[in-house]
PDBQT receptor file of N, H, CA, C and O in Angstrom, charges set to zero:
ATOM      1  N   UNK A   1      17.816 -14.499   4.607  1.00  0.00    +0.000 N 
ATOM      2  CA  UNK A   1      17.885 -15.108   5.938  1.00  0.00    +0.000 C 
ATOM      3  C   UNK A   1      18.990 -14.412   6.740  1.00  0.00    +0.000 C 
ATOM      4  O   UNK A   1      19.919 -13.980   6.057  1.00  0.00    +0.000 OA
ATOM      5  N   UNK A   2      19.049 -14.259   7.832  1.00  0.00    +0.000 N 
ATOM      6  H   UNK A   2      18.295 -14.610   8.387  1.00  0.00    +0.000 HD
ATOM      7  CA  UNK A   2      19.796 -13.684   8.648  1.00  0.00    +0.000 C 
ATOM      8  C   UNK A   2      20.618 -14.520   9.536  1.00  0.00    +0.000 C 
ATOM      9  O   UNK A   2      20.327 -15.694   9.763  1.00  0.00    +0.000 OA
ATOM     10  N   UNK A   3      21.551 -13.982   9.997  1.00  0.00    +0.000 N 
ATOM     11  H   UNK A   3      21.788 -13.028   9.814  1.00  0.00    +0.000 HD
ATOM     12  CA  UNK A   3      23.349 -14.434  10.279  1.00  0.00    +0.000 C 
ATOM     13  C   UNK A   3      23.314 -14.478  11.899  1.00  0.00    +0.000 C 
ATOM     14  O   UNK A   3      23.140 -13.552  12.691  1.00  0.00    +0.000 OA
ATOM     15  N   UNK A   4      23.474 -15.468  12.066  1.00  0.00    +0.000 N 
ATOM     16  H   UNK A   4      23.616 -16.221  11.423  1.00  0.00    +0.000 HD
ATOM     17  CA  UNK A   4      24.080 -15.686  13.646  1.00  0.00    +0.000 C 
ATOM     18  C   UNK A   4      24.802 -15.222  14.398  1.00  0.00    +0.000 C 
ATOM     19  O   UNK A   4      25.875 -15.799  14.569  1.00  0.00    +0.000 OA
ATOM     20  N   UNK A   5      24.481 -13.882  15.219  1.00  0.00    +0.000 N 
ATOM     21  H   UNK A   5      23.609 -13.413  15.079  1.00  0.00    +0.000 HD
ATOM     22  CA  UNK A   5      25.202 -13.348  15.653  1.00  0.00    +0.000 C 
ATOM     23  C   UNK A   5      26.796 -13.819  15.993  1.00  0.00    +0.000 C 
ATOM     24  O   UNK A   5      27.912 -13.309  15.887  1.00  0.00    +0.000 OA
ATOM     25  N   UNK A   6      26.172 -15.223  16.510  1.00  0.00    +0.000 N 
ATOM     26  H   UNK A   6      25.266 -15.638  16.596  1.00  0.00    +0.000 HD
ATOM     27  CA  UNK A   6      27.927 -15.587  17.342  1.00  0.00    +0.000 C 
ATOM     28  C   UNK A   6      29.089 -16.255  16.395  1.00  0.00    +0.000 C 
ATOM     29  O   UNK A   6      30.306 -16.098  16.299  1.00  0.00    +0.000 OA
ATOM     30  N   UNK A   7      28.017 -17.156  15.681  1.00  0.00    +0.000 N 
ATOM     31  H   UNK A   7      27.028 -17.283  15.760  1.00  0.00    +0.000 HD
ATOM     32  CA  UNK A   7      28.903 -17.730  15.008  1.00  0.00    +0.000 C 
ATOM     33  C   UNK A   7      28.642 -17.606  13.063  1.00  0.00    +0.000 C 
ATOM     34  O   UNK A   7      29.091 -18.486  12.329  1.00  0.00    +0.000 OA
ATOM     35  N   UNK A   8      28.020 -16.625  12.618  1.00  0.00    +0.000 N 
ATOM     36  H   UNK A   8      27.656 -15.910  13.215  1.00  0.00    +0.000 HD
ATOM     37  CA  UNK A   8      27.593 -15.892  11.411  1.00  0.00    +0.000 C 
ATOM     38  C   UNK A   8      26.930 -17.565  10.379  1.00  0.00    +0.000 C 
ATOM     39  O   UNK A   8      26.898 -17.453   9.153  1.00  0.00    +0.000 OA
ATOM     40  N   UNK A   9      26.600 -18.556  10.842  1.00  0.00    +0.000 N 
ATOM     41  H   UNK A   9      26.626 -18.647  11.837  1.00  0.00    +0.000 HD
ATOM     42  CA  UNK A   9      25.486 -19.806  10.243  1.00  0.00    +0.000 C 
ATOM     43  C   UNK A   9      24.269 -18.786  10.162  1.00  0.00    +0.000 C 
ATOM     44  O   UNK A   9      23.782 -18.038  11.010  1.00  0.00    +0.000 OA
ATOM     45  N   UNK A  10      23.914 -19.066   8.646  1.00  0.00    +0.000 N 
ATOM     46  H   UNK A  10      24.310 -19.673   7.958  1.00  0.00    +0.000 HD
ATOM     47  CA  UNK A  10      22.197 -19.028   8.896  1.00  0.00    +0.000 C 
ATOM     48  C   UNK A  10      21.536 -18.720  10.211  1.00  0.00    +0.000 C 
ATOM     49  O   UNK A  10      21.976 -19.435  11.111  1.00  0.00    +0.000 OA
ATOM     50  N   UNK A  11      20.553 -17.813  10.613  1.00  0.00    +0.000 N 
ATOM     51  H   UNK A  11      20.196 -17.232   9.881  1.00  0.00    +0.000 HD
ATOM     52  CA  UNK A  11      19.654 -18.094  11.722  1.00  0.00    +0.000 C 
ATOM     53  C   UNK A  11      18.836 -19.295  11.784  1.00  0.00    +0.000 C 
ATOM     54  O   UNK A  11      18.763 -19.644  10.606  1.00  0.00    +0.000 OA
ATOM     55  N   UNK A  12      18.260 -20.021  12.399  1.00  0.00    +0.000 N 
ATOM     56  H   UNK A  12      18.319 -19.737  13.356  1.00  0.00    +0.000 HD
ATOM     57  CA  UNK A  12      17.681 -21.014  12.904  1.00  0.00    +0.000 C 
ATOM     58  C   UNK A  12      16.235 -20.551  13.558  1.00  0.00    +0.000 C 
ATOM     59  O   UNK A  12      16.202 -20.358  14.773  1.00  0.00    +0.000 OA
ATOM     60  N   UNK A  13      14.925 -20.353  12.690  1.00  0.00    +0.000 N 
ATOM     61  H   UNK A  13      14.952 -20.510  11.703  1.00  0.00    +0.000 HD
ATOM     62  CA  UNK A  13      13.811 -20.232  13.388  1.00  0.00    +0.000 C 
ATOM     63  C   UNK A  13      13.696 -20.493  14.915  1.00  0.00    +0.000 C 
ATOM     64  O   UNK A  13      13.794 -19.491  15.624  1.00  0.00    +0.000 OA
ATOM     65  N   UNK A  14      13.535 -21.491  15.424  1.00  0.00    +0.000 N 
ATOM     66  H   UNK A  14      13.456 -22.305  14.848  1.00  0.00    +0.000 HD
ATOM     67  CA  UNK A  14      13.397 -21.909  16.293  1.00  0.00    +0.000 C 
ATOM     68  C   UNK A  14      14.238 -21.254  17.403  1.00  0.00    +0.000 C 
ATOM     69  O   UNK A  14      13.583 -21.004  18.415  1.00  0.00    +0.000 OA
ATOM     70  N   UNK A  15      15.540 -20.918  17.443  1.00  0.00    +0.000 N 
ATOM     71  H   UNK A  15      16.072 -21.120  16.620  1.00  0.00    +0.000 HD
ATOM     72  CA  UNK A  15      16.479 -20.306  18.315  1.00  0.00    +0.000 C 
ATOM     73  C   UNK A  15      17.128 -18.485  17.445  1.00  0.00    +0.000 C 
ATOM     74  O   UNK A  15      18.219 -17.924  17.552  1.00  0.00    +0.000 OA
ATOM     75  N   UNK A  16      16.233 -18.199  16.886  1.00  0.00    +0.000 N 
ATOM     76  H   UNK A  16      15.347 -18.656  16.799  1.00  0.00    +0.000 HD
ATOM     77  CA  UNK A  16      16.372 -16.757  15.893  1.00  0.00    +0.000 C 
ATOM     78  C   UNK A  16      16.782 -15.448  17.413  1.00  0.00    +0.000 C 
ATOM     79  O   UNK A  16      15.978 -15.174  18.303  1.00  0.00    +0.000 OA
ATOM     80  N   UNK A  17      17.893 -14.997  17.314  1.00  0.00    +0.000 N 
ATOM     81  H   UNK A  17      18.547 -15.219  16.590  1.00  0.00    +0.000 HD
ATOM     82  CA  UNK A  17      18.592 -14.947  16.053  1.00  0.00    +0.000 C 
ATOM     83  C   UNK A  17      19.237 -15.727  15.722  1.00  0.00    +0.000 C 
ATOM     84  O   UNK A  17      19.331 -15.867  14.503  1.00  0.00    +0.000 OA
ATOM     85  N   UNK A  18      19.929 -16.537  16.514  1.00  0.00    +0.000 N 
ATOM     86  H   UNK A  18      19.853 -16.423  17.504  1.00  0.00    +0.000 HD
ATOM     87  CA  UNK A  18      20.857 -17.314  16.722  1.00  0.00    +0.000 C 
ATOM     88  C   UNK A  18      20.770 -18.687  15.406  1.00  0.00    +0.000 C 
ATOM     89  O   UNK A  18      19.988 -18.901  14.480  1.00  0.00    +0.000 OA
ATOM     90  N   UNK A  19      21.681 -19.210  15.790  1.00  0.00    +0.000 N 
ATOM     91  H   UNK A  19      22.316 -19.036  16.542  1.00  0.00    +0.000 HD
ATOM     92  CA  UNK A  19      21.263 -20.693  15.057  1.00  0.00    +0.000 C 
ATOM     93  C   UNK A  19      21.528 -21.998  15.702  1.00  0.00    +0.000 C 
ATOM     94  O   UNK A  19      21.529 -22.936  14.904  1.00  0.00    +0.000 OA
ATOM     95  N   UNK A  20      21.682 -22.207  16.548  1.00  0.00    +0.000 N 
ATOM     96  H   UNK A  20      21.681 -21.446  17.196  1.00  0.00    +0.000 HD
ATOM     97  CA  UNK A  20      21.297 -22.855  17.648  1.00  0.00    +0.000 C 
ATOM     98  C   UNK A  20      21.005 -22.523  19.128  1.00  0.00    +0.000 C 
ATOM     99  O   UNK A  20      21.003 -21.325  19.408  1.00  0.00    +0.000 OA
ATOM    100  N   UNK A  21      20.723 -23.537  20.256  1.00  0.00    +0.000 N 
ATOM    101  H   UNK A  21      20.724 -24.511  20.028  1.00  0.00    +0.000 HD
ATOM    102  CA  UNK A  21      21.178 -23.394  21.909  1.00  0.00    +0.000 C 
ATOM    103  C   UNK A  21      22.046 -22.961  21.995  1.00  0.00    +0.000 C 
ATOM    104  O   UNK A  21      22.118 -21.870  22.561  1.00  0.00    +0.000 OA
ATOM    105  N   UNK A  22      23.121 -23.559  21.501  1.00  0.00    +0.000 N 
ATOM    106  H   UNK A  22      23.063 -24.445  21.041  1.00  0.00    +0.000 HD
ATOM    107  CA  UNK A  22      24.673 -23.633  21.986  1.00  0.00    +0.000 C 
ATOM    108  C   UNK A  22      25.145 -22.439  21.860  1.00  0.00    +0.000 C 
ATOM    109  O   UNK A  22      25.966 -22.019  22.676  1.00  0.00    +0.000 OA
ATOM    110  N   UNK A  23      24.574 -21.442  20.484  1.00  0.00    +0.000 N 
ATOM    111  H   UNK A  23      23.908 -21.783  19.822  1.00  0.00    +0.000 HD
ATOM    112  CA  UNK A  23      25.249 -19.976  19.959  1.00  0.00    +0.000 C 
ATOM    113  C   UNK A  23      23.988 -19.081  21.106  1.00  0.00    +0.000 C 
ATOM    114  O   UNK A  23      24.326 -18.005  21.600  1.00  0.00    +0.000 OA
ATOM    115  N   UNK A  24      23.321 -19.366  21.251  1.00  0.00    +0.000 N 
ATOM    116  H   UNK A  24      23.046 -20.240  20.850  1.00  0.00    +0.000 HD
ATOM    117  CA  UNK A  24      21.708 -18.666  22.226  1.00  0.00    +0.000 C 
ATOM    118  C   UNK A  24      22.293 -18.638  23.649  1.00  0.00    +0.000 C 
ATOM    119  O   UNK A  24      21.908 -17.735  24.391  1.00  0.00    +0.000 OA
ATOM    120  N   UNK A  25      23.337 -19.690  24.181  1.00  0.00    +0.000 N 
ATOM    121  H   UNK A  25      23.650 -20.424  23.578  1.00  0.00    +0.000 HD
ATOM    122  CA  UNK A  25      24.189 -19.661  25.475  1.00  0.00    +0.000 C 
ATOM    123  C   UNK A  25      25.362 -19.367  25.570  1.00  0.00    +0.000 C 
ATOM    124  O   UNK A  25      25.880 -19.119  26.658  1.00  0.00    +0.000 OA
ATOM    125  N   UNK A  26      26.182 -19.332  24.122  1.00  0.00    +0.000 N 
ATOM    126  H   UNK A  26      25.762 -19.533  23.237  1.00  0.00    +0.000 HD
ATOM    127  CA  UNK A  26      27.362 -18.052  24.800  1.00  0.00    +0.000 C 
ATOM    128  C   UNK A  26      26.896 -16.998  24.509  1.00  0.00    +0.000 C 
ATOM    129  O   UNK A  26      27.558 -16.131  25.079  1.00  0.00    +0.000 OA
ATOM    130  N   UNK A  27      26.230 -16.638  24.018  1.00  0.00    +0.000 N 
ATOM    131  H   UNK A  27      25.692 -17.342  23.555  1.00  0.00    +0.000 HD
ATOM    132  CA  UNK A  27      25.925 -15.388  24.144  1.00  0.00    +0.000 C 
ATOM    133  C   UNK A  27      25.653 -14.710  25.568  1.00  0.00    +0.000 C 
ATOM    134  O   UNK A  27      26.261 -13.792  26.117  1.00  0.00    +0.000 OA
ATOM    135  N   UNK A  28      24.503 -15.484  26.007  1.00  0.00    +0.000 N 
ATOM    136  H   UNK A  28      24.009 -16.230  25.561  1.00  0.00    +0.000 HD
ATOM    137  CA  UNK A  28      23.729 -15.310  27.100  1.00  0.00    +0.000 C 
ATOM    138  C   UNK A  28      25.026 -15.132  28.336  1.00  0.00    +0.000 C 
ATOM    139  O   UNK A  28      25.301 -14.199  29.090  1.00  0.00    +0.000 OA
ATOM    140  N   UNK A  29      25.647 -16.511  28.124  1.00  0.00    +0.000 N 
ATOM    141  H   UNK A  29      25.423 -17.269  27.511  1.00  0.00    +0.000 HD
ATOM    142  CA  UNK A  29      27.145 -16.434  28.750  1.00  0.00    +0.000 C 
ATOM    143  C   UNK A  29      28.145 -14.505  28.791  1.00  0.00    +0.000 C 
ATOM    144  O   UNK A  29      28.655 -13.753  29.622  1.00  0.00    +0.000 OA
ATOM    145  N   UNK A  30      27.932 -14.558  27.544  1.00  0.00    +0.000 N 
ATOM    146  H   UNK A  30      27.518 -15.168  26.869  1.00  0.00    +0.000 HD
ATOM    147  CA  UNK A  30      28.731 -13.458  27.177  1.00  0.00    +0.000 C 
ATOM    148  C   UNK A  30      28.066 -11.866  28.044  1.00  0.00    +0.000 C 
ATOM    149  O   UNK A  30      28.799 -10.989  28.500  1.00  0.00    +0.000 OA
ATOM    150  N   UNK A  31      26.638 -11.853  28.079  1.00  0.00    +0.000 N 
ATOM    151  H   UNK A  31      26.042 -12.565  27.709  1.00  0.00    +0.000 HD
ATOM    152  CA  UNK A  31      26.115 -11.078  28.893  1.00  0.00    +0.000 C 
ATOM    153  C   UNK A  31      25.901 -10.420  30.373  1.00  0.00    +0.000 C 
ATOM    154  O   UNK A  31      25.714  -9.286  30.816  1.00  0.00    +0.000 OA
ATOM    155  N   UNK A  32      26.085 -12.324  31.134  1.00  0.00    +0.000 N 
ATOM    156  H   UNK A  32      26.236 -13.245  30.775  1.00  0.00    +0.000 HD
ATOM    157  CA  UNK A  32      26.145 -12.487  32.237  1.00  0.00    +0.000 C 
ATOM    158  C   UNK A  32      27.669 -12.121  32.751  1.00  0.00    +0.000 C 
ATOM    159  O   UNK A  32      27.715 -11.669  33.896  1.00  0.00    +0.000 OA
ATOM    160  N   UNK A  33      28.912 -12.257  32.057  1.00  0.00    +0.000 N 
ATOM    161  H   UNK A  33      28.875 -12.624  31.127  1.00  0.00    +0.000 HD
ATOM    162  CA  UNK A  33      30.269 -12.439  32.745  1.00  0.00    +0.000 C 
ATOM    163  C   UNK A  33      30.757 -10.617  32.163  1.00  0.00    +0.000 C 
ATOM    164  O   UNK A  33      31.852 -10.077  32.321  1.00  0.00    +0.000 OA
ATOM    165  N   UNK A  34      29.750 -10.146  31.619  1.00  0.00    +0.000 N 
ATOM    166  H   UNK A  34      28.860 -10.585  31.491  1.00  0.00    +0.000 HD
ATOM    167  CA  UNK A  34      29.887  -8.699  31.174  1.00  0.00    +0.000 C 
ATOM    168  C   UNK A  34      30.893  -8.258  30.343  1.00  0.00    +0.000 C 
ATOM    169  O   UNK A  34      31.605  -7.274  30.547  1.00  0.00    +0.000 OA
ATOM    170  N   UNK A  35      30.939  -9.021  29.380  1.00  0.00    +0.000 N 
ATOM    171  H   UNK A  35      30.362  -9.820  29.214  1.00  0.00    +0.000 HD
ATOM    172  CA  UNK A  35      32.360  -9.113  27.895  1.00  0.00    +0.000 C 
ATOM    173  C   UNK A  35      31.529  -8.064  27.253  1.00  0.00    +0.000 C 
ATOM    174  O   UNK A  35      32.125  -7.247  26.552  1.00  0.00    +0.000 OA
ATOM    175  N   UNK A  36      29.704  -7.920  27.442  1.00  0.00    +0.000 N 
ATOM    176  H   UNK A  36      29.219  -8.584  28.011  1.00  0.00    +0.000 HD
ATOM    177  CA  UNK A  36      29.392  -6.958  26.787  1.00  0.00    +0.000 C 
ATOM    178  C   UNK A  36      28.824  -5.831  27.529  1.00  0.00    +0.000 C 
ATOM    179  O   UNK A  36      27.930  -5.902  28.373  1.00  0.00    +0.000 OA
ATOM    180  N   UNK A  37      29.679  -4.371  26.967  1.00  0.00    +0.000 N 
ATOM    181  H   UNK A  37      30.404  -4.313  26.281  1.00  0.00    +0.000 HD
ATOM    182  CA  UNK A  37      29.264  -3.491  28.096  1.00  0.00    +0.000 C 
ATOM    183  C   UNK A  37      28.881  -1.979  27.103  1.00  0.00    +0.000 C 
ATOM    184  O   UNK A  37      29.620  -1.824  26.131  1.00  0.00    +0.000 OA
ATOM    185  N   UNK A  38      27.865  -0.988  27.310  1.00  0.00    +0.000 N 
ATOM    186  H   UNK A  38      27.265  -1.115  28.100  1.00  0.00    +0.000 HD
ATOM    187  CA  UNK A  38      27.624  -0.255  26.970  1.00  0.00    +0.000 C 
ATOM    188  C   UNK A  38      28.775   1.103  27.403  1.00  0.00    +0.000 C 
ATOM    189  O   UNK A  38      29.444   1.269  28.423  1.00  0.00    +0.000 OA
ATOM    190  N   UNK A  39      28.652   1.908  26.185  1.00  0.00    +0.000 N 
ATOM    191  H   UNK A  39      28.109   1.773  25.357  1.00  0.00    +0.000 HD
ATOM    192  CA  UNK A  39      29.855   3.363  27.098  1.00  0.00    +0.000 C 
ATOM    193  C   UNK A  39      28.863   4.244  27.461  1.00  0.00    +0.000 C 
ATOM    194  O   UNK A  39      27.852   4.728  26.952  1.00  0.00    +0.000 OA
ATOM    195  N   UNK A  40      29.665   4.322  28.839  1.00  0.00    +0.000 N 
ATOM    196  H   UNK A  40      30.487   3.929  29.252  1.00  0.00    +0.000 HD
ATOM    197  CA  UNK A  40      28.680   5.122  30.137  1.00  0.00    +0.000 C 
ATOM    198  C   UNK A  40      29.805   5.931  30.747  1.00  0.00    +0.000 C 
ATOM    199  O   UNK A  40      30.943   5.465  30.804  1.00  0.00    +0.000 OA
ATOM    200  N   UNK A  41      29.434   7.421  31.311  1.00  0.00    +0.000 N 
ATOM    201  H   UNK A  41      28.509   7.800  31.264  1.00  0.00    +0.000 HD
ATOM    202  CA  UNK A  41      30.092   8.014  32.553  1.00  0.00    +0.000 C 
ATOM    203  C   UNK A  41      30.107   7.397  33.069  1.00  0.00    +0.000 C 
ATOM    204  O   UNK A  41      29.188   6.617  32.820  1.00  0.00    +0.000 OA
ATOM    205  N   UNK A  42      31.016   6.945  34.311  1.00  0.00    +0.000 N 
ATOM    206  H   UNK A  42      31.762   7.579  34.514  1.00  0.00    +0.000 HD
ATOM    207  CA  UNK A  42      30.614   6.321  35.746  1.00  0.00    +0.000 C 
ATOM    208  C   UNK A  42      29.505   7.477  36.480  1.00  0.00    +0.000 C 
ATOM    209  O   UNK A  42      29.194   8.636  36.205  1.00  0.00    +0.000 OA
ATOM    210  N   UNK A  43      29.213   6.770  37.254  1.00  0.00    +0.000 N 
ATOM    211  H   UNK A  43      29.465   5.828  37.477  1.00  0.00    +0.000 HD
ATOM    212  CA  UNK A  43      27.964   7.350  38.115  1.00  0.00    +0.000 C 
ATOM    213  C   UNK A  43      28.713   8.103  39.242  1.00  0.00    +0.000 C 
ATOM    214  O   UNK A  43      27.854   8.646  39.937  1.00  0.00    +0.000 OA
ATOM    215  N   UNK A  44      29.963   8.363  39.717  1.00  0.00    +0.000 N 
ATOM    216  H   UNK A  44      30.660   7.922  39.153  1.00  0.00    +0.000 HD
ATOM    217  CA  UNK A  44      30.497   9.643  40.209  1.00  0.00    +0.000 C 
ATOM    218  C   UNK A  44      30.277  10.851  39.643  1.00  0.00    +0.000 C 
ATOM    219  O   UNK A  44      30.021  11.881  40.266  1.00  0.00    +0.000 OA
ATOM    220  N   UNK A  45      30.385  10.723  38.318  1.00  0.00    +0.000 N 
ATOM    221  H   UNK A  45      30.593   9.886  37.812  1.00  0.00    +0.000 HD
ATOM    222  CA  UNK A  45      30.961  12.222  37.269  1.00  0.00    +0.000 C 
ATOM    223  C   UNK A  45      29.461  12.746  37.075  1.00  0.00    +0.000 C 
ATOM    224  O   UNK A  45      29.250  13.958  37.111  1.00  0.00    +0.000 OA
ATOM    225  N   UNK A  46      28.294  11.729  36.843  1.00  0.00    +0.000 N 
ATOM    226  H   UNK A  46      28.465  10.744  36.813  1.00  0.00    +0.000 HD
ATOM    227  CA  UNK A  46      27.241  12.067  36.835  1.00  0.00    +0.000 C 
ATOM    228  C   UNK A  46      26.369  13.241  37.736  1.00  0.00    +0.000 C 
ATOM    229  O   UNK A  46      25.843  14.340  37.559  1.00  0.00    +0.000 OA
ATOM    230  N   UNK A  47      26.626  12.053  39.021  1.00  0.00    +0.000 N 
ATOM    231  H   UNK A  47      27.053  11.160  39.164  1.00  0.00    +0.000 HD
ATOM    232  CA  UNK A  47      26.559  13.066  39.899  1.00  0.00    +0.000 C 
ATOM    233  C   UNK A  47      26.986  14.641  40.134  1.00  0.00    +0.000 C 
ATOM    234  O   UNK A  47      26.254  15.596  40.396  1.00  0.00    +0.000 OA
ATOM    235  N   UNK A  48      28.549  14.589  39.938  1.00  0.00    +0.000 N 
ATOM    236  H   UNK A  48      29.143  13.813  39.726  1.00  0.00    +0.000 HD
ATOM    237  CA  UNK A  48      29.213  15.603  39.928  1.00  0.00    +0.000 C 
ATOM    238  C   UNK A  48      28.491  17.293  38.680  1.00  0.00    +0.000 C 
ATOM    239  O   UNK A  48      28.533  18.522  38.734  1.00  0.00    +0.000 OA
ATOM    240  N   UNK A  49      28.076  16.500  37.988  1.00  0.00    +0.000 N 
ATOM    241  H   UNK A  49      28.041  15.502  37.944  1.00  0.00    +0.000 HD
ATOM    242  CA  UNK A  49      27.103  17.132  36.874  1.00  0.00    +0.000 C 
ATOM    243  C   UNK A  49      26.291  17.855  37.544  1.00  0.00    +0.000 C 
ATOM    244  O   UNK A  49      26.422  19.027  37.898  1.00  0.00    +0.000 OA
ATOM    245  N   UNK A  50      25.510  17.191  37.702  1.00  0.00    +0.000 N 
ATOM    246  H   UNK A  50      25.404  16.239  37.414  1.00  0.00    +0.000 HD
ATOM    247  CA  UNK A  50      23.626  17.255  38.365  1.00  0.00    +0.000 C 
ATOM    248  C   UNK A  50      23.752  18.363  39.382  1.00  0.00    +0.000 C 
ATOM    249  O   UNK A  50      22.730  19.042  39.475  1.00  0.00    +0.000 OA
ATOM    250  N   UNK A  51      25.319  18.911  40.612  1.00  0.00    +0.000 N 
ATOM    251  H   UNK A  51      26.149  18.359  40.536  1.00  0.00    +0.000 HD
ATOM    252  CA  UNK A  51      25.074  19.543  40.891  1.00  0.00    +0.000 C 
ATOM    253  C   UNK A  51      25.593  21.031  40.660  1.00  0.00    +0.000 C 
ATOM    254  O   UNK A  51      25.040  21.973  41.228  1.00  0.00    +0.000 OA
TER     255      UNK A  51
């Protein structure tokens, strides 16, 4: 069985991966207020590339 991302309980069918709402909304939380962020150039340097 697999681990709850947020709070490492069992997953919970019903709310998978998670194991509950509550761990399914900070997360969601955690997405929206951008605690989680991918590593990216900024989109200046990009540019600066391309030409």
């Amino acid at each position: 069985m697999s681990q709850c991302p947020v709070c490492k309980k069992p997953a919970n069918p019903e709310f998978k991966p998670f194991c509950s709402q509550r761990c399914a909304d900070v997360d969601l939380g955690r997405w929206l207020t951008e605690s989680y962020s991918l590593p990216a150039k900024p989109a200046i340097e990009e540019e600066e590339e391309a030409e």
